[in-house]
N, C-alpha and C positions, 0 to 999 in steps of 0.2 A: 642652299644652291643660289647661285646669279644668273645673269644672262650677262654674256659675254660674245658680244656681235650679235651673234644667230642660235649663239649654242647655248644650253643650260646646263652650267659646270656645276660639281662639285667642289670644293675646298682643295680635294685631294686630286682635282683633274679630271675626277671621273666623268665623262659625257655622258650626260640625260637627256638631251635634249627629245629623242624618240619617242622617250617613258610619257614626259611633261605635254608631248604633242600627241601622244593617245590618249589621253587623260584631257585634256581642254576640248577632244574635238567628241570624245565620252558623255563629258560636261556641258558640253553646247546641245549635244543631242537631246541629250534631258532636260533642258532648259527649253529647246525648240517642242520638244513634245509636251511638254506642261504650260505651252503659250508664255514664257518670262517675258516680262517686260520691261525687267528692273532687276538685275543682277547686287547685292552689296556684297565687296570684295574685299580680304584680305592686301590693305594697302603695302609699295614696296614689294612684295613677293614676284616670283619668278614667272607662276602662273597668272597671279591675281592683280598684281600691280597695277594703278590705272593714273596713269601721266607721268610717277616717278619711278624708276625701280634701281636699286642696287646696277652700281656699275662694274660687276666683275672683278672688278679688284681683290674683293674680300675686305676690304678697311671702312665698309660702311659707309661711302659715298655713294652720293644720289646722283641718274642722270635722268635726262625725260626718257620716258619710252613707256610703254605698256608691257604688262606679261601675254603668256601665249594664247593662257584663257578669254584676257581681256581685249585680243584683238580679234579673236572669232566672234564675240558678241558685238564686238564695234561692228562689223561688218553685217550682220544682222540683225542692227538697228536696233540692239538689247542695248538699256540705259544704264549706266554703271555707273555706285557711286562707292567709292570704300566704307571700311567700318567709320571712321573719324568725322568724314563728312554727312553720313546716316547721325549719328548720334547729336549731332547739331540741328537735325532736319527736324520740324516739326512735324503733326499729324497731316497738317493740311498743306503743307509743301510740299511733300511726297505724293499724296492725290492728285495737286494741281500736277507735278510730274507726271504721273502716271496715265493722267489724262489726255495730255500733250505726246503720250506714246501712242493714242488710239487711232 
């Protein structure tokens, strides 16, 4: 699946978008009820994406934007960082983060 203006398509056209927005605001809940302060996401993805995602096209182009998940925690000041950027991060960068979220 892309994001395609507003909508979360399928390949085949199919709109998701409804599914992938009960499922992030699902996932925020749980996130807000277990106090998150620090989301790491599935970079690129439709939910998960966090500054680039897939442009709809289908042909594997990147534009900016966030997925759907990663703009509900944006707005409730959950810190987000993808897998690629986590796995660069050291023990003590991730604290100083998370400290900076308190």
């Amino acid at each position: 699946c892309e994001i395609a203006g507003e909508r979360v398509l399928r390949n085949d056209g199919a709109d998701l978008t409804e599914a992938f927005a009960r499922g992030a605001q699902r996932a925020l809940e749980m996130a807000l009820r277990h106090e998150c302060r620090l989301a790491v996401v599935k970079s690129r993805s439709p939910s998960c994406g966090a500054g680039h995602i897939y442009d709809g096209s289908f042909s594997k182009r990147l534009c900016e934007g966030d997925g759907l998940w990663v703009r509900l925690l944006r707005r409730h000041a959950i810190a987000i960082m993808t897998e690629e950027t986590f796995a660069k991060k050291t023990e003590e960068e991730i604290r100083e983060l998370l400290s900076s979220q308190s």
